[in-house]
PASEBA-1860 file (N, C-alpha, C; in nm, 3 decimals):
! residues 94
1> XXXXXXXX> 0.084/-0.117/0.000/0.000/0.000/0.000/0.089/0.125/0.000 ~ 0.025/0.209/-0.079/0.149/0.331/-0.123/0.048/0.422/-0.013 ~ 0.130/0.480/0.075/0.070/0.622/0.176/0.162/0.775/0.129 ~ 0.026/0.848/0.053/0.083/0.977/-0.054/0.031/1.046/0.048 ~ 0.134/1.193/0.075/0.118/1.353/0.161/0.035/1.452/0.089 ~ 0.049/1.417/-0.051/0.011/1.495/-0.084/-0.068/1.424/-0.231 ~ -0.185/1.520/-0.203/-0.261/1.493/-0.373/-0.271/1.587/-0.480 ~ -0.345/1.483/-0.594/-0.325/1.529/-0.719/-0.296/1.650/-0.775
9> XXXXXXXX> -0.444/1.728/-0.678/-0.439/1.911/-0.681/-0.357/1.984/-0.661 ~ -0.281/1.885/-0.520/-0.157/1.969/-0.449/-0.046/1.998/-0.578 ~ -0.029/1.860/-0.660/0.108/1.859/-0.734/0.082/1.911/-0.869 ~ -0.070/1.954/-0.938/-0.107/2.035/-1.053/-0.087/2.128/-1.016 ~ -0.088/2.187/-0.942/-0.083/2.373/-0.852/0.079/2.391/-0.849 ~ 0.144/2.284/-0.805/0.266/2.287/-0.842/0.313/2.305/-0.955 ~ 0.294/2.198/-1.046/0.356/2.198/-1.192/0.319/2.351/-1.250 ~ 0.175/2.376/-1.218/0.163/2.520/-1.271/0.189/2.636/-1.268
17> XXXXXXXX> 0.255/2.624/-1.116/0.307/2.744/-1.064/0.436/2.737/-1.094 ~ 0.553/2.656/-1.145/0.638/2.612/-1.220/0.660/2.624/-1.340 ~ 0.564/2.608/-1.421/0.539/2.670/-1.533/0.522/2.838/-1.577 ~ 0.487/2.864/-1.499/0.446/3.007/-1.469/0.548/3.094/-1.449 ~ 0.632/3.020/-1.379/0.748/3.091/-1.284/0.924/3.110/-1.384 ~ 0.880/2.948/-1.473/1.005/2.952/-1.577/0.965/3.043/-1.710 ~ 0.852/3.094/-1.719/0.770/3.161/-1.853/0.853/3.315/-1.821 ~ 0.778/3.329/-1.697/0.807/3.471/-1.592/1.020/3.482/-1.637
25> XXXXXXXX> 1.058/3.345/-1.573/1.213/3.415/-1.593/1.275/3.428/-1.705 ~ 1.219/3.374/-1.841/1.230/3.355/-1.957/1.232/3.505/-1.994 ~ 1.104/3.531/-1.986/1.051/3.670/-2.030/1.182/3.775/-2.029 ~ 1.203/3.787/-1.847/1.303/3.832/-1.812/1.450/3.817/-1.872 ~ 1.445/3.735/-1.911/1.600/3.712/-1.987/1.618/3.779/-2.084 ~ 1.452/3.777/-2.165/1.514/3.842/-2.306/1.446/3.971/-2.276 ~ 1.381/4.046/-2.187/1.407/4.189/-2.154/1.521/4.204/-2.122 ~ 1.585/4.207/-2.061/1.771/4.202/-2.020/1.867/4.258/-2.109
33> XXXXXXXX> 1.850/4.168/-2.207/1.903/4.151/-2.302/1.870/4.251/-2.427 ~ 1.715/4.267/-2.455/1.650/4.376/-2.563/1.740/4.529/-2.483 ~ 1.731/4.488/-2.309/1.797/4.647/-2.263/1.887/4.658/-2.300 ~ 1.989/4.551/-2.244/2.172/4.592/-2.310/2.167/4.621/-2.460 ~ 2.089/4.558/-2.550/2.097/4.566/-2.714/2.094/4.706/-2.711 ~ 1.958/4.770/-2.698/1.936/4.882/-2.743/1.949/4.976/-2.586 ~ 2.037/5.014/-2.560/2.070/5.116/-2.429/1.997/5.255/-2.492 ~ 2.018/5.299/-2.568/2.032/5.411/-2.628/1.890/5.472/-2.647
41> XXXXXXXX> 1.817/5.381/-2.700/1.666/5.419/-2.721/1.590/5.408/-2.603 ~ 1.572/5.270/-2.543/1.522/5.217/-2.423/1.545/5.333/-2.300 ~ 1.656/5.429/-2.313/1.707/5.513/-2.200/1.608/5.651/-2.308 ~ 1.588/5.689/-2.422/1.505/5.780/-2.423/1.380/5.777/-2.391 ~ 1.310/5.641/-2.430/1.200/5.623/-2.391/1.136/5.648/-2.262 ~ 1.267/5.556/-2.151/1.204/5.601/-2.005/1.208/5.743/-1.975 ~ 1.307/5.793/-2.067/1.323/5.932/-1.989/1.186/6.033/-2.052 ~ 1.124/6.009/-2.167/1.040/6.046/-2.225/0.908/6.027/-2.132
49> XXXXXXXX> 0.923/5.868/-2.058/0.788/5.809/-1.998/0.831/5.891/-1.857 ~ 0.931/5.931/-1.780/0.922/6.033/-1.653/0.902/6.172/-1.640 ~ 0.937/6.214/-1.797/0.876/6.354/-1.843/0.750/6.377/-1.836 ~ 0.706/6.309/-1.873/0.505/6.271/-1.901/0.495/6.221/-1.775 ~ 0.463/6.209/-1.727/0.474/6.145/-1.563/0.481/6.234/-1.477 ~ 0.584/6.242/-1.477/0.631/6.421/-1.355/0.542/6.527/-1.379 ~ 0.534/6.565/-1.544/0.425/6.661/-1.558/0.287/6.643/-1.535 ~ 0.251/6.508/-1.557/0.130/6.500/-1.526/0.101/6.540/-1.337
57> XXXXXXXX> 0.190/6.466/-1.261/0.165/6.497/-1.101/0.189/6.601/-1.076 ~ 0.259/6.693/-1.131/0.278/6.868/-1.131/0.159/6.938/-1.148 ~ 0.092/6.858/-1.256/-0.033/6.898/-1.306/-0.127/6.879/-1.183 ~ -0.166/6.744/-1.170/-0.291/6.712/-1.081/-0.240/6.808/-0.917 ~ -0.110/6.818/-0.872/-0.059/6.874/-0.723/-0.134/7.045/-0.780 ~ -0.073/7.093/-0.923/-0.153/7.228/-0.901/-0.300/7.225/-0.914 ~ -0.350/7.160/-0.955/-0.523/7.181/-0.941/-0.606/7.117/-0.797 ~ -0.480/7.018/-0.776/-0.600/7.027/-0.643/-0.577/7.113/-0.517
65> XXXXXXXX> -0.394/7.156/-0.596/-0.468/7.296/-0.475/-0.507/7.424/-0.505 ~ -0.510/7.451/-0.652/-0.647/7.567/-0.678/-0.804/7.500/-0.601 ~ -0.790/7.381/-0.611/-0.988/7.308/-0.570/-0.965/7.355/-0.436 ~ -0.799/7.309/-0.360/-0.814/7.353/-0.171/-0.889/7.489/-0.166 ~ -0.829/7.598/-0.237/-0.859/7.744/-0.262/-0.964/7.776/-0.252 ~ -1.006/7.727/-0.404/-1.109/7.779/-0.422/-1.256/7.690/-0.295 ~ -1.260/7.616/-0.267/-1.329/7.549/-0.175/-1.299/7.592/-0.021 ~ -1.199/7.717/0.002/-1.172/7.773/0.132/-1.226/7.924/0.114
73> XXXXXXXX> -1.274/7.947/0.003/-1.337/8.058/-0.064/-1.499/8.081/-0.049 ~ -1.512/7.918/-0.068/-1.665/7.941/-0.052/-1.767/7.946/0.033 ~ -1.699/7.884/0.163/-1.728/7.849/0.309/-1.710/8.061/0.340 ~ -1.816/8.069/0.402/-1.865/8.150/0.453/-1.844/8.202/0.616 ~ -1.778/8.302/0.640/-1.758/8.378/0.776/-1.810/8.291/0.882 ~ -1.921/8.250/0.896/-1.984/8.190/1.046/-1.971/8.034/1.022 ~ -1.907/7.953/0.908/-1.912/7.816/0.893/-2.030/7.767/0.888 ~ -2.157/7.864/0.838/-2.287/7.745/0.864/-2.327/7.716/0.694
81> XXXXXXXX> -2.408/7.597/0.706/-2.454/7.544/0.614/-2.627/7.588/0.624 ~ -2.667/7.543/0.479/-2.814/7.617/0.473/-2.851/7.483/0.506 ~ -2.828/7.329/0.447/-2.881/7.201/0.461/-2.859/7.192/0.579 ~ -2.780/7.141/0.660/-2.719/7.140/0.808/-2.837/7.216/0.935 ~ -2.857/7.107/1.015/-2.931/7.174/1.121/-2.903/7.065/1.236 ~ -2.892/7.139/1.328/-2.822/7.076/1.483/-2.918/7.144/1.550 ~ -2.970/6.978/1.619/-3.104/6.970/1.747/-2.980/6.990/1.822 ~ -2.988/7.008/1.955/-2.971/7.017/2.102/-3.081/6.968/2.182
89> XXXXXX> -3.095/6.825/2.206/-3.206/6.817/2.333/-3.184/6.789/2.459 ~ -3.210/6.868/2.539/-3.182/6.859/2.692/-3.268/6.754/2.781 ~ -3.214/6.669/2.831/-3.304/6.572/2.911/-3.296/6.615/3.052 ~ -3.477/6.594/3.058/-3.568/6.672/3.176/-3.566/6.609/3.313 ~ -3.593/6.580/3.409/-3.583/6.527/3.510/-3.728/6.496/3.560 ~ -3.762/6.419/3.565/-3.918/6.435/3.635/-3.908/6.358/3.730
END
């Protein structure tokens, strides 16, 4: 009698995650490699893709704080709201 730790599922989840994992370092090899080939372009590109990037978060940091602004603009001297209404109920003693 053969006594197995582990089953079928256990060792397909394996093989697949194995598979997965040599695809994954494969990939990697020949990115590596496309980098060292072409240094030259690959280094304009990123620098092209952090240009566009940087400007964009330059962008969104100045508008949301024109929105801080302008939204510290609109709030009114006494802080009240027209929707907004605050009960106060005092409990009585009898």
């Amino acid at each position: 009698m053969l006594f197995n730790f582990y089953s079928n599922s256990f060792n397909e989840i394996s093989k697949t995650y194995a598979k997965g994992l040599l695809i994954i370092g494969l990939l990697l090899i020949g990115f590596g490699i496309l980098v060292w080939i072409f240094k030259e372009i690959l280094a304009g590109v990123a620098a092209a893709i952090f240009f566009v990037v940087g400007f964009l978060c330059c962008f969104n940091a100045v508008r949301i704080f024109l929105g801080t602004i302008h939204a510290g603009q609109e709030q009114s001297n006494d802080c009240r709201s027209d929707n907004v209404r605050v009960r106060i109920e005092q409990e009585r003693d009898i």
